[in-house]
C-alpha positions as CSV (number, residue, x, y, z in Angstrom):
1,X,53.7,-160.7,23.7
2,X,55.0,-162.9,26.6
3,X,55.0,-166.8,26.9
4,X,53.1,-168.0,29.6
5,X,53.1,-171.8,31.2
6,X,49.5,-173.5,30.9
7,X,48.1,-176.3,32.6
8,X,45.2,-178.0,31.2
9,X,42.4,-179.2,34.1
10,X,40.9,-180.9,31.2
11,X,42.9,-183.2,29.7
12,X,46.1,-182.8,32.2
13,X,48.8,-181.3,29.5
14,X,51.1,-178.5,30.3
15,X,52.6,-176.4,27.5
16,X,53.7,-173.3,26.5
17,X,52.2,-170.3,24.6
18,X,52.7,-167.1,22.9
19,X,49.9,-164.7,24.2
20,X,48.3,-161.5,24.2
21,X,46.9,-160.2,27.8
22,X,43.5,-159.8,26.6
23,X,43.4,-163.2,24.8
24,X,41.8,-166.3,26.6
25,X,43.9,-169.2,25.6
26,X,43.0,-172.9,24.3
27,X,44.8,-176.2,24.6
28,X,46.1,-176.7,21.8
29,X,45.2,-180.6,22.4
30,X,42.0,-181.0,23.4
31,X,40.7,-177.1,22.9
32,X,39.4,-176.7,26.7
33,X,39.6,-172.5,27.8
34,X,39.9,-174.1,31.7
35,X,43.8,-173.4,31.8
36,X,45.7,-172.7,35.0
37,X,48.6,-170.4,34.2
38,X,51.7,-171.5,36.0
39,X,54.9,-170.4,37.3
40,X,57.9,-170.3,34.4
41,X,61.4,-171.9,35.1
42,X,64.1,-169.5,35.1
43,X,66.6,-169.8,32.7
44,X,69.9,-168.9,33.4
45,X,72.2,-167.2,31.2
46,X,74.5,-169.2,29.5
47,X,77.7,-168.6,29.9
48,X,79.9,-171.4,28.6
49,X,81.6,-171.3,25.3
50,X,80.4,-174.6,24.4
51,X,76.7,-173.8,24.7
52,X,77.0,-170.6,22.8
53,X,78.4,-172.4,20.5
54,X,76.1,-175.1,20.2
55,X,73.2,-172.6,20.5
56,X,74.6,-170.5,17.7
57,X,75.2,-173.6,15.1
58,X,71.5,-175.0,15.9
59,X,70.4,-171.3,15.6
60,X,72.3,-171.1,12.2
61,X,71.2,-174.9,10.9
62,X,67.6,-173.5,11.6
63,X,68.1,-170.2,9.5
64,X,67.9,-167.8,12.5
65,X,71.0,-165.5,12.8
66,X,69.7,-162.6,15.0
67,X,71.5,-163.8,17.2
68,X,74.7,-163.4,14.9
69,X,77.0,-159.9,14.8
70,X,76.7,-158.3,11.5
71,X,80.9,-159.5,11.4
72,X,79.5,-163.2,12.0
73,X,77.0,-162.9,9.5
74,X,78.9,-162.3,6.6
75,X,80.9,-165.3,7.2
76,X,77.7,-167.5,7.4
């Protein structure tokens, strides 16, 4: 399932959701099915120690360590 970019016509928010194809979508504030899908930033790759880092510890603190070799996560 991809994550598409919404825009809400009704009530003005933009968010982000986790979505089938098929599925129609609601805002998740005010509940309105009169979305406009929108064009996602890119991400670039990060390639800096530093951010790997930093990704990795928050990714750690928050229980998540897929993203972890099986080396790394013995030492967790």
């Amino acid at each position: 399932m991809p994550i598409f970019d919404y825009h809400c016509c009704d009530c003005d928010a933009d968010f982000e959701l986790l979505v089938m194809n098929s599925t129609i979508p609601n805002c998740p504030q005010c509940g309105s099915q009169h979305l406009e899908k929108q064009i996602s930033r890119v991400a670039a790759p990060g390639r800096s120690a530093g951010l790997k880092a930093r990704a990795r510890a928050q990714a750690a603190k928050e229980g998540h360590l897929s993203n972890f070799s099986p080396a790394e996560r013995k030492l967790r």
